[in-house]
Backbone bond lengths (Angstrom), bond angles and torsions (degrees), N, CA, C in turn:
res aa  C-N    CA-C-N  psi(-1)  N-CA   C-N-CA  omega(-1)  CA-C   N-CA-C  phi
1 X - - - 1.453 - - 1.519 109.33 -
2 X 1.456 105.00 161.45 1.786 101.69 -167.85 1.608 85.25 -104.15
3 X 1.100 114.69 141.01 1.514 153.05 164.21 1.484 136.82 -125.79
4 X 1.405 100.38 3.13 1.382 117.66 -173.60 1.652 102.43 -130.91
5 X 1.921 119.20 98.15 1.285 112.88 156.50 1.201 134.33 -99.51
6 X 1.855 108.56 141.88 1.456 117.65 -167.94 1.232 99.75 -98.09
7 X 1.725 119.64 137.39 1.543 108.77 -167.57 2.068 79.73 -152.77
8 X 1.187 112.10 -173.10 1.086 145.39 168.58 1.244 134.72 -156.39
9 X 1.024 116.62 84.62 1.780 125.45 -176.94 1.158 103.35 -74.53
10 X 1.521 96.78 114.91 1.532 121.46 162.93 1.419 106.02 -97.54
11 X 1.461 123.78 109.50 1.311 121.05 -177.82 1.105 114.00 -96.09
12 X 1.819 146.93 129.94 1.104 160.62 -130.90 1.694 90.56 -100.97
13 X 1.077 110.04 -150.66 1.551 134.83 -161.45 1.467 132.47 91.72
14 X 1.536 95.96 -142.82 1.596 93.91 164.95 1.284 113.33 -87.85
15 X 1.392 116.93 -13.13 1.656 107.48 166.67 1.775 121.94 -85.69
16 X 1.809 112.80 29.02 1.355 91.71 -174.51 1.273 130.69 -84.61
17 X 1.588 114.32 -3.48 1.565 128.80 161.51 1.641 105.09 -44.01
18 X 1.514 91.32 -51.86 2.097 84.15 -160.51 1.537 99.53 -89.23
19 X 1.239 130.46 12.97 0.992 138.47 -171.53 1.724 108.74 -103.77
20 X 1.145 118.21 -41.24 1.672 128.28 141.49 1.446 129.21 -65.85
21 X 1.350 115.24 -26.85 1.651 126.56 -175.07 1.207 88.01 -82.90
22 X 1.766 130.66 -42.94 1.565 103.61 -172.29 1.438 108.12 -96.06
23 X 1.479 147.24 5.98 0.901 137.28 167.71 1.189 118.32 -82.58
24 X 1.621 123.08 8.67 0.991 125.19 -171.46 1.891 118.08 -106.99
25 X 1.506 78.50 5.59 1.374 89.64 -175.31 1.858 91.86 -88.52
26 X 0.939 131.34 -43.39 1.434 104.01 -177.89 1.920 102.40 -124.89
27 X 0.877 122.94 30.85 1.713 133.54 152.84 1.418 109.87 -116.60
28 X 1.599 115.88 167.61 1.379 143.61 -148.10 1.371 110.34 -173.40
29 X 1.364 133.55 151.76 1.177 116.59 167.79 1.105 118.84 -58.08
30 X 1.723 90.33 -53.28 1.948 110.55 179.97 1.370 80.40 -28.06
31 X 1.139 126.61 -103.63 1.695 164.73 -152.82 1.563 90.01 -9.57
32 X 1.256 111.31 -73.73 1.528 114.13 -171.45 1.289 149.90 -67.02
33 X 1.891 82.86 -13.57 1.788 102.39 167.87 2.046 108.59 -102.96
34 X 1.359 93.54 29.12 1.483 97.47 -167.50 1.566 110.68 -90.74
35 X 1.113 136.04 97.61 1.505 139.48 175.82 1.406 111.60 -5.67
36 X 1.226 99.40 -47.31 1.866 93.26 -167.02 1.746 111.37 -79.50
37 X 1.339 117.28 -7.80 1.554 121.33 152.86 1.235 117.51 -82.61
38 X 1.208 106.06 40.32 2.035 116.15 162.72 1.160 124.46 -120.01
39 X 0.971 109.51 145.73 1.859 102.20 174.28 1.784 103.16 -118.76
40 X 1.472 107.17 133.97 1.775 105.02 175.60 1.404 102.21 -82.91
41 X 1.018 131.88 130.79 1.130 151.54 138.19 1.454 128.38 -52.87
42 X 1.239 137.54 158.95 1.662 148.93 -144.37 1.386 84.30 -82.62
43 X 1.174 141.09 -31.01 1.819 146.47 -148.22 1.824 90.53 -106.36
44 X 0.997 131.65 -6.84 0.852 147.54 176.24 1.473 112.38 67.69
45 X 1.333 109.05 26.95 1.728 109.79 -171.63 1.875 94.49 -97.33
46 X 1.329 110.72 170.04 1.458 109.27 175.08 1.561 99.86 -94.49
47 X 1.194 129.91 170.27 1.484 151.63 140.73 1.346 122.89 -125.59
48 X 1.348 113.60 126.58 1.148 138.45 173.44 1.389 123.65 -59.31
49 X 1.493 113.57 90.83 1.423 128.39 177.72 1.356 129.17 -41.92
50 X 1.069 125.78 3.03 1.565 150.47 172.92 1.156 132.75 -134.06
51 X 1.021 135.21 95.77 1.487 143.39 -170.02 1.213 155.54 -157.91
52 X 1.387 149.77 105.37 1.269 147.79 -130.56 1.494 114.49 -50.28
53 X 1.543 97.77 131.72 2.243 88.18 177.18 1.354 82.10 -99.02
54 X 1.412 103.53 153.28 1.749 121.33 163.12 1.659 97.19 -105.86
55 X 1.070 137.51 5.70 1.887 117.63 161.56 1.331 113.31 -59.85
56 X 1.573 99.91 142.45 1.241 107.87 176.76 1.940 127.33 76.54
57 X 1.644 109.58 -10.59 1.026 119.83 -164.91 1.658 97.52 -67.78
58 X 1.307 116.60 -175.18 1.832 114.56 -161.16 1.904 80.98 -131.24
59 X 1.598 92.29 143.95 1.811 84.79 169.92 1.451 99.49 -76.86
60 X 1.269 104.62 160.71 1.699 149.30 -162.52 1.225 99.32 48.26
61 X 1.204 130.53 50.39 1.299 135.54 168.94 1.671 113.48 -115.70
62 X 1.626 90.13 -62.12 1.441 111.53 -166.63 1.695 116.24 -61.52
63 X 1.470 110.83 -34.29 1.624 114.39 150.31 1.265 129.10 -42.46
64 X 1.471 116.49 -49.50 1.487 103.86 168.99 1.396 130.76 -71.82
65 X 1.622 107.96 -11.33 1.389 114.74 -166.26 1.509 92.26 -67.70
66 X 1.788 88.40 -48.10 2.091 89.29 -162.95 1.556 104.00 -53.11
67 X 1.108 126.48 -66.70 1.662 122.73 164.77 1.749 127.62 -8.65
68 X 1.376 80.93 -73.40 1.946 88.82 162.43 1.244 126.07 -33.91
69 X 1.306 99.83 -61.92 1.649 125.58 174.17 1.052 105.58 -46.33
70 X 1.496 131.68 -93.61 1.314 150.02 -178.46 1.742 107.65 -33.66
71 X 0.891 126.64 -41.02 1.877 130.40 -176.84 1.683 94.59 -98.86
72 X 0.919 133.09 -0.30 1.663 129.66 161.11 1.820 107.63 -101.09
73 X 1.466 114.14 -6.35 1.338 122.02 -163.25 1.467 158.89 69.18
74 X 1.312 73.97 14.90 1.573 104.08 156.36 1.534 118.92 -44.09
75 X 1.251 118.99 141.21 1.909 123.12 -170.47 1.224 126.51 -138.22
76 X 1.654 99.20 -9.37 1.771 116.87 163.67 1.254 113.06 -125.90
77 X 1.243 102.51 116.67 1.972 106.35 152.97 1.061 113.57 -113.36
78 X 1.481 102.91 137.12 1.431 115.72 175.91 1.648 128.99 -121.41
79 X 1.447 98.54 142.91 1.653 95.65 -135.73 1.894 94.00 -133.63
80 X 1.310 116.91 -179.37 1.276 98.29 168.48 1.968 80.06 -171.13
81 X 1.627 101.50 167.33 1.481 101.12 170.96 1.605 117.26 -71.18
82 X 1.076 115.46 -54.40 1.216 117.63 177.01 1.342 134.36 -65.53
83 X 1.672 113.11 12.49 1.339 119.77 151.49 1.750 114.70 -77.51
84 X 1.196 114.75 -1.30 0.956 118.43 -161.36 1.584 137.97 45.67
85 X 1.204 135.54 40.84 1.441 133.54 -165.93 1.345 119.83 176.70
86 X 1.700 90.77 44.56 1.708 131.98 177.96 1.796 91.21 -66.54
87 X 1.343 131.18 -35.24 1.360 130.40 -133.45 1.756 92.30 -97.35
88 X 1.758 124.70 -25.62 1.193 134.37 -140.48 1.767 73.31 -117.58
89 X 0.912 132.26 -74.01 1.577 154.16 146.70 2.042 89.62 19.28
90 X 1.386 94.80 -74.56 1.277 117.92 -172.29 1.921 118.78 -50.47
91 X 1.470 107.43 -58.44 1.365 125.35 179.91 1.195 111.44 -48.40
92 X 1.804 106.56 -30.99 1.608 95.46 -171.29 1.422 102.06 -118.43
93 X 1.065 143.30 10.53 0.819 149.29 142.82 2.248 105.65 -57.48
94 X 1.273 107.70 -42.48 1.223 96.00 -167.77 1.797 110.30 -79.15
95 X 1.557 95.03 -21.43 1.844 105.30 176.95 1.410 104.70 -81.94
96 X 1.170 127.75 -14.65 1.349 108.48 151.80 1.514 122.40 -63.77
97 X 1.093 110.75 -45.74 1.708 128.99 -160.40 1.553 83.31 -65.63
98 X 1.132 129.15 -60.73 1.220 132.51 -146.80 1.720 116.25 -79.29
99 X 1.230 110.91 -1.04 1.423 143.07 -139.14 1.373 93.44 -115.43
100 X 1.481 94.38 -58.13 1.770 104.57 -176.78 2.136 96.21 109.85
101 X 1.161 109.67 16.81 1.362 101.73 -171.46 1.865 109.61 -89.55
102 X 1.506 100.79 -2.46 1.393 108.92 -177.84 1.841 85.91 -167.79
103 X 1.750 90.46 171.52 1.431 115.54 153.03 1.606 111.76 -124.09
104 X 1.584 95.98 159.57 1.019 99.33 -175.32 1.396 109.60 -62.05
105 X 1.488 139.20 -50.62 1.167 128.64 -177.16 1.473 119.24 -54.22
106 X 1.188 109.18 -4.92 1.588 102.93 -171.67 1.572 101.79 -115.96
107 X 1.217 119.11 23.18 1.729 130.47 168.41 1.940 108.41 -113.08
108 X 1.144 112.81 108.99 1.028 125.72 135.41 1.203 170.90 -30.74
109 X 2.167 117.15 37.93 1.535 133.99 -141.94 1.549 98.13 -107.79
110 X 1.556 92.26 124.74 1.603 114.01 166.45 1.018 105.41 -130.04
111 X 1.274 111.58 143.45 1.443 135.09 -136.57 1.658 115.25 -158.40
112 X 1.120 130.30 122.92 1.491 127.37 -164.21 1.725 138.73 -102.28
113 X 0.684 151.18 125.14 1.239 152.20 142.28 1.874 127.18 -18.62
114 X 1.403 121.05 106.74 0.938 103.26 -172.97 1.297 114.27 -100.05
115 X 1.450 123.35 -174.48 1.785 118.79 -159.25 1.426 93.83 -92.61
116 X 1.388 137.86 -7.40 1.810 131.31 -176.72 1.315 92.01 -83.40
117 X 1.453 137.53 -28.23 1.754 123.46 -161.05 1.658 105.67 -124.44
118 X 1.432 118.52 41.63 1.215 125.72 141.92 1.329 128.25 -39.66
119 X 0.855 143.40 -29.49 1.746 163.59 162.56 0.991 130.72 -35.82
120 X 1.446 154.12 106.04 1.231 128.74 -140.69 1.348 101.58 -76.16
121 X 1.065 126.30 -19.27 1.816 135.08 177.11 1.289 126.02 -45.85
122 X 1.744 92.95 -35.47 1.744 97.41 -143.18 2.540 91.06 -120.22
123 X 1.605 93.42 -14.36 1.721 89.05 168.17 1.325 97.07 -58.60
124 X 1.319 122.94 -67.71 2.275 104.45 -161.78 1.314 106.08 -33.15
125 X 0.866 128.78 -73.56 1.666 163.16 -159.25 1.535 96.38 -44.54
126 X 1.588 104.60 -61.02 1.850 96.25 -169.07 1.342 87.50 -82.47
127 X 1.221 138.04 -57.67 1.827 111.14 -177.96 1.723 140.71 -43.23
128 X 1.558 109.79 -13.87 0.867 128.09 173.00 1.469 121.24 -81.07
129 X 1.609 101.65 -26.26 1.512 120.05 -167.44 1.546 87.64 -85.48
130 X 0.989 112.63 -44.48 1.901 96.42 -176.20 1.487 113.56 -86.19
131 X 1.032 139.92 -25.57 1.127 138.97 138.36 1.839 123.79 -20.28
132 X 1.512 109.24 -69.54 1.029 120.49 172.14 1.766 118.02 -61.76
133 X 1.459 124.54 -14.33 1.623 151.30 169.63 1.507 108.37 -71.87
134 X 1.763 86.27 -49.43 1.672 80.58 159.29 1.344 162.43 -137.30
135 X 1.851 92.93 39.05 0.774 125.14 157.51 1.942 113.56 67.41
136 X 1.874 91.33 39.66 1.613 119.09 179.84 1.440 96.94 -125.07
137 X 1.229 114.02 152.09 1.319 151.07 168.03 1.323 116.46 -71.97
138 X 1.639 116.61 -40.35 1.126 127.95 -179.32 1.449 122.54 -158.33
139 X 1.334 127.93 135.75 1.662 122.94 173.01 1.220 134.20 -92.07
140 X 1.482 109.80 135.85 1.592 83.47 -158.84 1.579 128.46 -76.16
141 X 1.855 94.49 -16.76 1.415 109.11 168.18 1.242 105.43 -143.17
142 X 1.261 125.25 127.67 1.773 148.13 155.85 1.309 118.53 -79.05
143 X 1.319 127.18 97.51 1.682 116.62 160.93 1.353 109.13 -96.41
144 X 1.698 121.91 -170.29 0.786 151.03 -124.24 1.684 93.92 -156.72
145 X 1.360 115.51 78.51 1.145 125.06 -162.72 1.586 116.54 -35.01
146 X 1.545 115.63 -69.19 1.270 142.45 167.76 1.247 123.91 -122.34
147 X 1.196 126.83 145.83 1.830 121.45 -177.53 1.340 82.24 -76.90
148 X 1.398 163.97 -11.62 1.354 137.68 -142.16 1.511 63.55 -109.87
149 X 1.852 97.34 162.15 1.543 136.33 -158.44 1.714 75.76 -130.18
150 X 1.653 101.06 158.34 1.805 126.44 157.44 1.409 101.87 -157.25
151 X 1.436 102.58 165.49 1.649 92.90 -168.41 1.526 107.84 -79.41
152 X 1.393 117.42 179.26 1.368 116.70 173.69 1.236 113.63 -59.53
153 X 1.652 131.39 140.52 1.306 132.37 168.96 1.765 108.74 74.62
154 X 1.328 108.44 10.41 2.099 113.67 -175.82 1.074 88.16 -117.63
155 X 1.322 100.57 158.31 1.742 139.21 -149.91 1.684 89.84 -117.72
156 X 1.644 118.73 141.04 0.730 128.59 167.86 1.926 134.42 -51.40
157 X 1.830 102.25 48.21 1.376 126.77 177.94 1.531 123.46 -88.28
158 X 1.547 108.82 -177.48 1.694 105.12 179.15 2.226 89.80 -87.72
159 X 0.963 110.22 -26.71 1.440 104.72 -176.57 1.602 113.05 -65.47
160 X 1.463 117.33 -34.66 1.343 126.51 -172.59 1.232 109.33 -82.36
161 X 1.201 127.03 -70.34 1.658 136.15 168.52 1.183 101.88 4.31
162 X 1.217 124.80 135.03 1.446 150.18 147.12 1.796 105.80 -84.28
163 X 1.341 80.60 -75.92 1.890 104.82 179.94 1.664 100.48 103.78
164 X 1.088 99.33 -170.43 1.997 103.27 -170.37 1.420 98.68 -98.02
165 X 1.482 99.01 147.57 1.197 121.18 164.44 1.313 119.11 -117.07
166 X 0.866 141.22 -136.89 1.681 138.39 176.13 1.441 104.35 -168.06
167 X 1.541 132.03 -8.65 0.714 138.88 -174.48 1.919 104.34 -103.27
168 X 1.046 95.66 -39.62 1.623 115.17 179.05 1.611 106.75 -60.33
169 X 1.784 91.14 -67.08 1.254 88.92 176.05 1.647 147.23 -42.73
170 X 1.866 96.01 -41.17 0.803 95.08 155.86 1.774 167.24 -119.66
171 X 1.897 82.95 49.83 1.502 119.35 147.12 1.205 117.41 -78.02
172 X 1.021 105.85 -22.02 2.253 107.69 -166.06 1.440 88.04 -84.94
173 X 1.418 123.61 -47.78 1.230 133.27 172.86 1.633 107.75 -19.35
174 X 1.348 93.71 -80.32 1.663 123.34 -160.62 1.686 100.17 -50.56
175 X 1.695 111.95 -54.43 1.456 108.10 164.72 1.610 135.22 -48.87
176 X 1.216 100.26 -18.23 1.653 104.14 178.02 1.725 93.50 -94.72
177 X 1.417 128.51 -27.47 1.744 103.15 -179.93 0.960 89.86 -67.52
178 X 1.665 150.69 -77.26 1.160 140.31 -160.12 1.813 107.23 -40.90
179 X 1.017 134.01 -28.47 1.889 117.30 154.10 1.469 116.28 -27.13
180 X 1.086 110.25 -47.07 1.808 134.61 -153.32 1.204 85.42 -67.94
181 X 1.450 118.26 -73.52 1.629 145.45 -170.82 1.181 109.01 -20.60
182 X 1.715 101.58 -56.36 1.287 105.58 -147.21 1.695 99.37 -99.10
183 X 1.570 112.96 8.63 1.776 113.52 -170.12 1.370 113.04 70.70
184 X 1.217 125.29 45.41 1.637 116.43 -178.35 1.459 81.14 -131.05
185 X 1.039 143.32 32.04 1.668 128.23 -177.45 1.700 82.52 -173.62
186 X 1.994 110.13 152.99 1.266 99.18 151.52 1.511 102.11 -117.00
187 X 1.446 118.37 -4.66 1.853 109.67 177.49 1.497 80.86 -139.84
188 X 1.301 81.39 162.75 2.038 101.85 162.96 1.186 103.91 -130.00
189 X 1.412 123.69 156.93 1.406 131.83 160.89 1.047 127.01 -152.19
190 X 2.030 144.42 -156.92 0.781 148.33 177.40 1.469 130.26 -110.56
191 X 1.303 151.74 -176.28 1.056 123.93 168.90 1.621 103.50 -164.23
192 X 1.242 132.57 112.51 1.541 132.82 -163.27 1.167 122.29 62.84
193 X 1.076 111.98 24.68 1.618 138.48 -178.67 2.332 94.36 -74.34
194 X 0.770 146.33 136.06 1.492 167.12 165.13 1.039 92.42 -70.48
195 X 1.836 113.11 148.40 1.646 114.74 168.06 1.967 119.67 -53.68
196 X 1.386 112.57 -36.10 1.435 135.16 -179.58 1.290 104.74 -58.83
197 X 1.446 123.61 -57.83 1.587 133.06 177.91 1.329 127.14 -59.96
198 X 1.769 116.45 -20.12 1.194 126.50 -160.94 2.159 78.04 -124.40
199 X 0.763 134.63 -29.13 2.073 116.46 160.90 1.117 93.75 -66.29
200 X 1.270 139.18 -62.01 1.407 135.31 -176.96 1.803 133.41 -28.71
201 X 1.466 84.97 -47.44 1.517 117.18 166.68 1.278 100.48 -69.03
202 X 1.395 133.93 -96.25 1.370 146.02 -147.66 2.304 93.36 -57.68
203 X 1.432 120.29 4.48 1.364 92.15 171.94 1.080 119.01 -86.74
204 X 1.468 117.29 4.35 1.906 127.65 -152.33 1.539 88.92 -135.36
205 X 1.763 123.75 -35.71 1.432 114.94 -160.51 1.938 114.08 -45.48
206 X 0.889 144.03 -179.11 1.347 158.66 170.02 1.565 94.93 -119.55
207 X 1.771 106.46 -68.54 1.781 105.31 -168.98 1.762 83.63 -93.80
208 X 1.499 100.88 149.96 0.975 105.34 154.84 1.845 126.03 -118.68
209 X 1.656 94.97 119.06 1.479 112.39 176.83 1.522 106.39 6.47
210 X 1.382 98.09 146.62 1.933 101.32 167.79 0.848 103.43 -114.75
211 X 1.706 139.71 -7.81 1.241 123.43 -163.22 1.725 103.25 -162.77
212 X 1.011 137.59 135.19 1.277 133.98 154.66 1.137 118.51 -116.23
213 X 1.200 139.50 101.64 1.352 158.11 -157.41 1.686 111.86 -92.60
């Protein structure tokens, strides 16, 4: 099984001119819609080994990046809630679609888990919320932002922290296969997960992760 993702974050801003000018030194469209820049995954779907990060991007920025991207041929964006700007992420993602500059099946959205909705309560709920941000039906990959836990509604502090459990986790676990279940996800995975944290995981998993990022 693949456990190892190859990505390239191109981070937007005011540098996203040189941020396309230099990716152009070894990408192409050809190049990027080319089969052999995929990796299959355990779900047996491919992912696209190259693909836009939205961290850190600035609002009214990060919309044009995805655009750029997507009409240069780009096929993964990668996104998470707690970048905050799932919603901008989304719009242009849909003016492409709508445009005819892509299909949806042929776009590539991973999308994250944040450390307040560890809970088995509160995964539907935040996957739905980015979903609905961006204005998809379904993702094609869900991780598991950080094994570290914070409480609901706490800020990444020494007061909020939970921290990881293994036991927790893997309940939070169990709530993201039920994603799968229910068609709101087609893989799940992990993401800064340690070799120890991710055996830990896989002794309880049912699915096992496609990706740890």
């Amino acid at each position: 099984f693949c456990l190892q993702f190859v990505t390239m974050a191109l981070f937007c801003g005011t540098r996203l001119r040189a941020c396309f000018k230099l990716s152009r030194l070894f990408t192409s469209s050809a190049t990027l819609r080319d089969k052999k820049w995929e990796i299959l995954l355990n779900t047996k779907r491919q992912i696209p080994a190259i693909g836009l990060g939205t961290w850190q991007a600035k609002p009214r920025e990060v919309g044009a990046a995805v655009e750029v991207a997507l009409r240069a041929g780009y096929r993964h964006i990668d996104c998470a809630h707690i970048y905050g700007n799932e919603t901008e992420v989304g719009k242009a993602l849909q003016r492409c679609i709508t445009e005819g500059v892509v299909k949806r099946e042929e776009v590539f959205i991973t999308s994250k888990l944040w450390n307040s909705d560890h809970a088995s309560g509160d995964v539907v709920p935040a996957c739905q919320l980015s979903l609905n941000n961006l204005a998809l039906d379904y993702l094609d990959l869900y991780l598991i932002h950080w094994p570290q836990e914070i409480k609901k509604g706490g800020r990444v502090t020494s007061d909020d922290v939970i921290g990881y459990d293994k036991e927790r986790t893997s309940v939070c676990w169990k709530a993201m296969e039920g994603l799968v279940e229910k068609g709101l996800v087609k893989a799940i995975g992990i993401s800064n997960f340690t070799i120890t944290k991710t055996e830990n995981l896989l002794k309880t998993a049912k699915i096992v992760p496609a990706v740890n990022q």
